[in-house]
C-alpha positions in Angstrom: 34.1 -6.2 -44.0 31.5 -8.0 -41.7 28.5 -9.1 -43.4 25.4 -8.4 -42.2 22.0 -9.7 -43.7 19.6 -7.0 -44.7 16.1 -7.4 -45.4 16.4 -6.2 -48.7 19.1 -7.6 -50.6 20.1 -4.9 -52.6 20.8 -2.4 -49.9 23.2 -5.0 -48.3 24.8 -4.9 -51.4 24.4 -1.1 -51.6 25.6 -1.1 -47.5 28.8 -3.1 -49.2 29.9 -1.7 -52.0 29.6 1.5 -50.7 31.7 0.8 -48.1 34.5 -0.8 -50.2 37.6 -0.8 -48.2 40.5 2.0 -48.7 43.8 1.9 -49.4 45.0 5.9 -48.4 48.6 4.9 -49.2 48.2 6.2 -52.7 47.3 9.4 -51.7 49.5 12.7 -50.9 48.8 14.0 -47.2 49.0 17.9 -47.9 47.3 20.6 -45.6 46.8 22.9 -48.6 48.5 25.3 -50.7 49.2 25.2 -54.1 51.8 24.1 -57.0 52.2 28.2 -58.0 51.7 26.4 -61.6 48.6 26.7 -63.9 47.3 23.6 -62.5 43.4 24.3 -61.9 42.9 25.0 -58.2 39.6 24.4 -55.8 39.2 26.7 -53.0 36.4 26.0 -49.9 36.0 26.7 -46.7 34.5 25.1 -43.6 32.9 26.7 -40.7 31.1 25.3 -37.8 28.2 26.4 -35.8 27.6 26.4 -32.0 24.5 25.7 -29.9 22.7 29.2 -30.6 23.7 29.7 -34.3 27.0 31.9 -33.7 29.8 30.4 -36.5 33.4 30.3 -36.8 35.6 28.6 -39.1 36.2 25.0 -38.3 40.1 24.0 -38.8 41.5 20.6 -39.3 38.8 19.2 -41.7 39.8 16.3 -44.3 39.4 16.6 -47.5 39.8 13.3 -50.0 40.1 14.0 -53.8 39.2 10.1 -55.9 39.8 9.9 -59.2 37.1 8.5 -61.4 37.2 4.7 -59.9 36.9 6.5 -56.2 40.5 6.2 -55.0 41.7 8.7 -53.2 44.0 10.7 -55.2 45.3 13.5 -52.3 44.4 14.5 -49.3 44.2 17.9 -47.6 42.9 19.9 -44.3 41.4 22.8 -43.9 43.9 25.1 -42.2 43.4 27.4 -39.2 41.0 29.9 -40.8 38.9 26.7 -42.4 40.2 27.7 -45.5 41.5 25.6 -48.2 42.9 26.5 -51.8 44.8 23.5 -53.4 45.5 22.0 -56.7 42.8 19.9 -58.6 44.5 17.0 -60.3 44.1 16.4 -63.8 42.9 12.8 -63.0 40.4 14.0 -60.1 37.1 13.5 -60.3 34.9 13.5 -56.8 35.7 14.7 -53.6 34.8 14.1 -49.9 34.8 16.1 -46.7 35.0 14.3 -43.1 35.0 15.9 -39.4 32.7 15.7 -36.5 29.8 17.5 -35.2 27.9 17.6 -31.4 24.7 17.0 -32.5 22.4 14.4 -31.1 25.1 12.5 -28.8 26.2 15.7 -26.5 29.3 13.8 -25.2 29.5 11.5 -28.0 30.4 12.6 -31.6 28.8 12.2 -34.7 31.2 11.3 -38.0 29.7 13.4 -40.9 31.3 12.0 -43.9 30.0 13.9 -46.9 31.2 12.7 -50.8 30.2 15.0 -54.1 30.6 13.3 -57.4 31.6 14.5 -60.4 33.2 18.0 -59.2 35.3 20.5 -61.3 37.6 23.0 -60.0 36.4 26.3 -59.0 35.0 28.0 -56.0 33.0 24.8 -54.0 31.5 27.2 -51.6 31.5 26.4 -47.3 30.6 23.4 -45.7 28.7 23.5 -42.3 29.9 21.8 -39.4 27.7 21.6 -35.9 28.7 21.7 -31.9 25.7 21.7 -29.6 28.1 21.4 -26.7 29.6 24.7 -27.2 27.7 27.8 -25.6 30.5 30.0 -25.7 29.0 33.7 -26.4 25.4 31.9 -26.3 24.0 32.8 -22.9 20.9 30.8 -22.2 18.5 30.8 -20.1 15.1 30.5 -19.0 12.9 33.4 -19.8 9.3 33.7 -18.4 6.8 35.5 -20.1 4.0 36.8 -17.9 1.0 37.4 -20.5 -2.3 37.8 -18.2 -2.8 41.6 -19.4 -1.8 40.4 -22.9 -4.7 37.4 -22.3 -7.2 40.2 -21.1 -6.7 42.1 -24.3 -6.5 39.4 -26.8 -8.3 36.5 -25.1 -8.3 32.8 -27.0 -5.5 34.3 -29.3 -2.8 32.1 -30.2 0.5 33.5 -28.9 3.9 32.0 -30.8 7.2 32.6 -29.2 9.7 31.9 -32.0 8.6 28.0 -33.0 6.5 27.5 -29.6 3.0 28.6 -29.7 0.5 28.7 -26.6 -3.1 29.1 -26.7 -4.0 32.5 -24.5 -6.9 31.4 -22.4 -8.0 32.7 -18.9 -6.1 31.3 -16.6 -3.2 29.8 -18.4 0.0 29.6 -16.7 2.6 32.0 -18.0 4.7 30.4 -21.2 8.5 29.9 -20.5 11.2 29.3 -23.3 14.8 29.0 -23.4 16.5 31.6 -25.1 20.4 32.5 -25.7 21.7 36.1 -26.8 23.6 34.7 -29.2 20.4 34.5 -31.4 19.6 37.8 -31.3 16.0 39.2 -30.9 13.1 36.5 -30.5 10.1 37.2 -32.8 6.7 37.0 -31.9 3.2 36.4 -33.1 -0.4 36.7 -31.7 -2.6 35.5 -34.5 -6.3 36.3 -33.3 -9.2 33.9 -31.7 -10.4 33.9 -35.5 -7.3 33.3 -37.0 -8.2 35.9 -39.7 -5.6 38.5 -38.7 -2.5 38.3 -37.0 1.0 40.6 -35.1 4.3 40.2 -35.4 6.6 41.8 -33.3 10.5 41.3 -32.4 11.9 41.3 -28.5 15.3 41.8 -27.5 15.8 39.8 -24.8 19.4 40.1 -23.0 20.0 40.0 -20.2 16.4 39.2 -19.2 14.9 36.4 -17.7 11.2 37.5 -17.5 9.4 39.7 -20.0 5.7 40.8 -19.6 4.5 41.0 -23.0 1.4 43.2 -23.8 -0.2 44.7 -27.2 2.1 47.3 -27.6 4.8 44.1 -28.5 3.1 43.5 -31.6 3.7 46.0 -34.0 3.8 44.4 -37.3 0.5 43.3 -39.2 0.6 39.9 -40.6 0.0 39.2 -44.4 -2.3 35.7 -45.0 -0.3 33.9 -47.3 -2.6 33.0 -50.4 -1.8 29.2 -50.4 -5.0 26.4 -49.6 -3.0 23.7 -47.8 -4.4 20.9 -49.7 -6.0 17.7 -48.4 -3.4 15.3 -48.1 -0.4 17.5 -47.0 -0.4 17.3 -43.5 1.1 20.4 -42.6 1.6 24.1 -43.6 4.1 26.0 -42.9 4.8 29.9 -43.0 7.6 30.8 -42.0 10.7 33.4 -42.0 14.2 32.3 -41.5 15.0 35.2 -39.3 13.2 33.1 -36.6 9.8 33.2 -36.4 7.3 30.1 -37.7 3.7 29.2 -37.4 1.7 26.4 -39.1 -1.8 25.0 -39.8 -3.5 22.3 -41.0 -6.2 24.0 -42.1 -6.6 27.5 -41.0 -4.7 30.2 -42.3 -0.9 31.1 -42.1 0.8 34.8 -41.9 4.1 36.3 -43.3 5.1 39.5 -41.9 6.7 41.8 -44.9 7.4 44.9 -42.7 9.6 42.2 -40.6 11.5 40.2 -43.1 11.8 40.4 -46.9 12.6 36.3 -46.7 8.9 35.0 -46.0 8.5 31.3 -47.3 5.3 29.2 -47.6 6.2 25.1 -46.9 3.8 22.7 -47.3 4.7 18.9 -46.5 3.4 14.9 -46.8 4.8 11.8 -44.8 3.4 8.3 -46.1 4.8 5.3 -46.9 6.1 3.2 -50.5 7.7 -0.2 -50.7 11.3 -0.3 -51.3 12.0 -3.5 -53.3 10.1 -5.7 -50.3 10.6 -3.5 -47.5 8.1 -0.7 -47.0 9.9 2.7 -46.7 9.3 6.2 -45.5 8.7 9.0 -47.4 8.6 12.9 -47.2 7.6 15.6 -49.7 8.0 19.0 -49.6 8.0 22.2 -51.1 9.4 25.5 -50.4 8.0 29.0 -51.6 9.3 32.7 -51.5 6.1 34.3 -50.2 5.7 38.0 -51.7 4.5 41.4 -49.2 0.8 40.7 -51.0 1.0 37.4 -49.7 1.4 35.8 -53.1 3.1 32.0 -53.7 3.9 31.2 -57.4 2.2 27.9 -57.7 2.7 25.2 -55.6 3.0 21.3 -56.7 4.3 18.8 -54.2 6.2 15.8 -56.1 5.2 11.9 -55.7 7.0 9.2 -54.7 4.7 6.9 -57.2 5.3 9.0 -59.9 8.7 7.8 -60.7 10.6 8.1 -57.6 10.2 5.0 -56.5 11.0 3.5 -59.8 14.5 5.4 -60.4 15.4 4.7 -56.5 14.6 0.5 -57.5 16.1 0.6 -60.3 19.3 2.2 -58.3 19.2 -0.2 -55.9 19.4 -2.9 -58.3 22.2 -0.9 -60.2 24.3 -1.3 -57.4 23.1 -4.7 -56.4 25.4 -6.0 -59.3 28.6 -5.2 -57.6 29.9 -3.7 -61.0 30.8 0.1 -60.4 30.4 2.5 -61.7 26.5 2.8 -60.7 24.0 4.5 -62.9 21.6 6.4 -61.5 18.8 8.7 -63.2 16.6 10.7 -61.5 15.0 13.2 -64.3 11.7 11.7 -65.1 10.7 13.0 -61.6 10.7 16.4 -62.5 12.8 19.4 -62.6 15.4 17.4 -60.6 19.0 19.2 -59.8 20.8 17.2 -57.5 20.3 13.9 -55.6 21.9 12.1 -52.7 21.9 8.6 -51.1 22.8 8.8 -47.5 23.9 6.1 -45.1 23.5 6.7 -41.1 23.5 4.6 -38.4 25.5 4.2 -34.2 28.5 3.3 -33.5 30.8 2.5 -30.9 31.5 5.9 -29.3 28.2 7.4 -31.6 26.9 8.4 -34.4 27.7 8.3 -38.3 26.5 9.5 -41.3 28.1 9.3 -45.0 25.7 11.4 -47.5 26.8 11.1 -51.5 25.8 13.8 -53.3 25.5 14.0 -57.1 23.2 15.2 -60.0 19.8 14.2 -61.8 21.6 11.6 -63.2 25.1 10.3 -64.2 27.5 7.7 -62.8 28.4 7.1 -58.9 31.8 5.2 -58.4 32.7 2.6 -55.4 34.2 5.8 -53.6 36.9 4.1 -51.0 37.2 5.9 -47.8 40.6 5.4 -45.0 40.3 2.2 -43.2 39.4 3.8 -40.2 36.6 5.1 -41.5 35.9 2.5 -43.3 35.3 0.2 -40.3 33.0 2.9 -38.7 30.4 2.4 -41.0 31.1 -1.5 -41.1 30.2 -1.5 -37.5 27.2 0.5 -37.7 24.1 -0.6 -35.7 20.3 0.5 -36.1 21.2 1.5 -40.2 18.9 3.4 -42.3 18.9 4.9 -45.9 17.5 8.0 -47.2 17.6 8.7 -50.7 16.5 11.9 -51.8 16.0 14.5 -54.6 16.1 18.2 -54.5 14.7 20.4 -57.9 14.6 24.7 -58.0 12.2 24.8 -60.7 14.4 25.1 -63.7 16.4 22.6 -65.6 20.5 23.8 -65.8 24.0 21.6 -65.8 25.6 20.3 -62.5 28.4 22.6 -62.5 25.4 25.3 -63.2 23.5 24.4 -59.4 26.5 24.2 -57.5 28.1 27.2 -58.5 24.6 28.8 -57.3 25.1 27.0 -54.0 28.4 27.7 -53.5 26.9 31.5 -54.2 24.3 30.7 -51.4 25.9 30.0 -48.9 28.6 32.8 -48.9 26.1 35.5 -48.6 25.3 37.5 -45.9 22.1 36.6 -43.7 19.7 39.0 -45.4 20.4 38.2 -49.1 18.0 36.3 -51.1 19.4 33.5 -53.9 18.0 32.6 -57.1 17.6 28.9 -55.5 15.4 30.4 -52.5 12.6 31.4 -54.5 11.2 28.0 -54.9 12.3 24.4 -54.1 11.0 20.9 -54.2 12.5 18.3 -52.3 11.4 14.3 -51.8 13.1 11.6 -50.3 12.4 7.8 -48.9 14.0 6.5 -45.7 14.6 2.8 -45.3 16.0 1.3 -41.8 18.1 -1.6 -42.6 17.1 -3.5 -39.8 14.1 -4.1 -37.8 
């Protein structure tokens, strides 16, 4: 490995030991299947998503199964369908799932390397892929919205076109978005001059490439959502993940019950905390199921100073030893279920990012990956480390969350988890060179 002198000495050591170099040759190239013995099994499935959101099951994934030191053990792919059911050794222990997306580099590829610790057998849920390069079924285009009758009815109204909003003032040029049928409908708002009361409505655009909007749109009455954004979160968020979104600083936010039964409130804070020596970025956030009356249970975002930054130092120097495996505790936070501590950076021909998932607290290993990919994330330029922590509100095992999640994210669209009602999430971001 090629070493490179961080600022902060214990994420170069971090940088190196969690890069340790892999020896695959111990490991059983398989594509799946099973022993047809009692062995206990894990079944997953991967699926990848194109530029407007339509999915389909992404083939040919690898997955690496380490035993408790963070060899690889076996080694699978997903098969045609994305689909994988095969044996879960006796000595197995974490497991990690590699592939590309088309994300940010539209003719380069980004290596999304993603490692859980401490996993049992059983139903490990689907794993999202992403290509922004592929449009098939999409149909984008530019659609114009002409809205002076709409500004003659409802002048100095704000007017939100799914996440873009536009002020409706005499005069004002007509707003123009890109939109893809693949999506479906495109919601929209008009939240009055006020900004006491507020319309929803939804638009089905295909096939279109202008649409004149007017009051008769806006069918739906919005519901203030009884939240104060306090004085240092810097945003407010209301917003529904069927598509539509609209934020304040101040003023007040809408949810539209008669449109969506998945309304969430999100406030969020940026600032900054040292890092060891290095002074690091941080994000807080929280995320609450918003009721038809409006109504948020109460909302509390967490602080980095009260603890966070403590547990991540105190990782850090963990790991600075060289001595795996690394402890890591994360519960006098809060209510924390699972963390992760995620390396990204360029490459060559890219982008890279290995994320390492795990629990409040427990052990992480000096997981080896295949030389190949090893040497990607040797070679990485313009580094940075987020470490983050994620909390539903409720205290319950590892194996507990992630059989939710693995719940989640099989549902349908429209269903509602346990873990969507309300989540915390905080993290700090550290680029490894200036």
């Amino acid at each position: 490995m090629t070493a490179k002198k961080w600022t902060l000495t214990a994420i170069f050591a971090l940088v190196l030991t969690a890069c340790g170099s892999g020896d695959d040759s111990s490991g059983s190239t398989d594509n799946g299947g099973s022993s047809g013995g009692n062995a206990p099994q894990i079944t997953l499935n991967t699926v990848v998503s194109n530029q407007c959101g339509i999915k389909k099951p992404k083939p040919d994934v690898n997955v690496f199964v380490h035993n408790n030191t963070g060899d690889i053990i076996a080694e699978y792919v997903t098969d045609s369908a994305g689909a994988l059911t095969a044996d879960w050794p006796s000595n197995a222990k974490h497991l990690t799932l590699t592939a590309e997306n088309q994300i940010y580099y539209k003719d380069q590829p980004e290596l999304k390397v993603i490692s859980t610790v401490d996993v049992e057998a059983g139903d490990l849920g689907v794993t999202y892929f992403r290509d922004d390069n592929n449009e098939e079924g999409c149909n984008c285009k530019q659609v114009e919205f002409p809205v002076q009758s709409l500004i003659a009815d409802a002048p100095d109204s704000m007017l939100y076109l799914g996440g873009s909003s536009f002020e409706l003032m005499p005069l004002a040029s007509n707003p123009e978005i890109e939109w893809c049928d693949g999506t479906g409908p495109i919601d929209v708002q008009l939240v009055a001059a006020d900004g006491q009361s507020s319309l929803a409505g939804s638009i089905d655009l295909s096939n279109q490439t202008q649409y004149t909007l007017g009051l008769s749109d806006f069918t739906h009455e919005g519901v203030a959502v009884d939240y104060v954004n306090p004085n240092n979160a810097r945003y407010l968020y209301a917003l529904s993940f069927d598509g539509w979104r609209n934020y304040s600083s101040n003023d007040l936010v809408f949810v539209y019950p008669t449109l969506t039964n998945k309304s969430y409130v999100w406030p969020a804070i940026y600032g900054q905390e040292y890092v060891g020596n290095k002074l690091a970025e941080s994000y807080s956030s929280a995320r609450h199921l918003v009721t038809s009356e409006g109504a948020t249970s109460p909302v509390m975002l967490w602080d980095p100073a009260n603890g966070f930054v403590d547990s991540v130092n105190a990782l850090l120097a963990e790991i600075s030893t060289g001595q795996a495996p690394y402890q890591y505790d994360f519960t006098g936070v809060g209510d924390v279920a699972l963390t992760h501590m995620t390396l990204s950076g360029v490459t060559d021909d890219g982008h890279a990012e290995w994320a390492i998932w795990g629990g409040a607290s427990g052990s992480m290993p000096d997981l080896k990956l295949p030389t190949a990919l090893d040497a990607k994330f040797d070679s990485l330029s313009l580094p940075n480390l987020r470490i983050g922590i994620r909390g539903y509100d409720s205290v319950k095992t590892l194996n507990e969350w992630r059989k939710l999640l693995a719940d989640r994210n099989r549902m349908t669209d429209d269903e509602i988890s346990v873990l969507d009602y309300q989540t915390n999430y905080m993290e700090l971001t550290v680029f490894l060179e200036d």
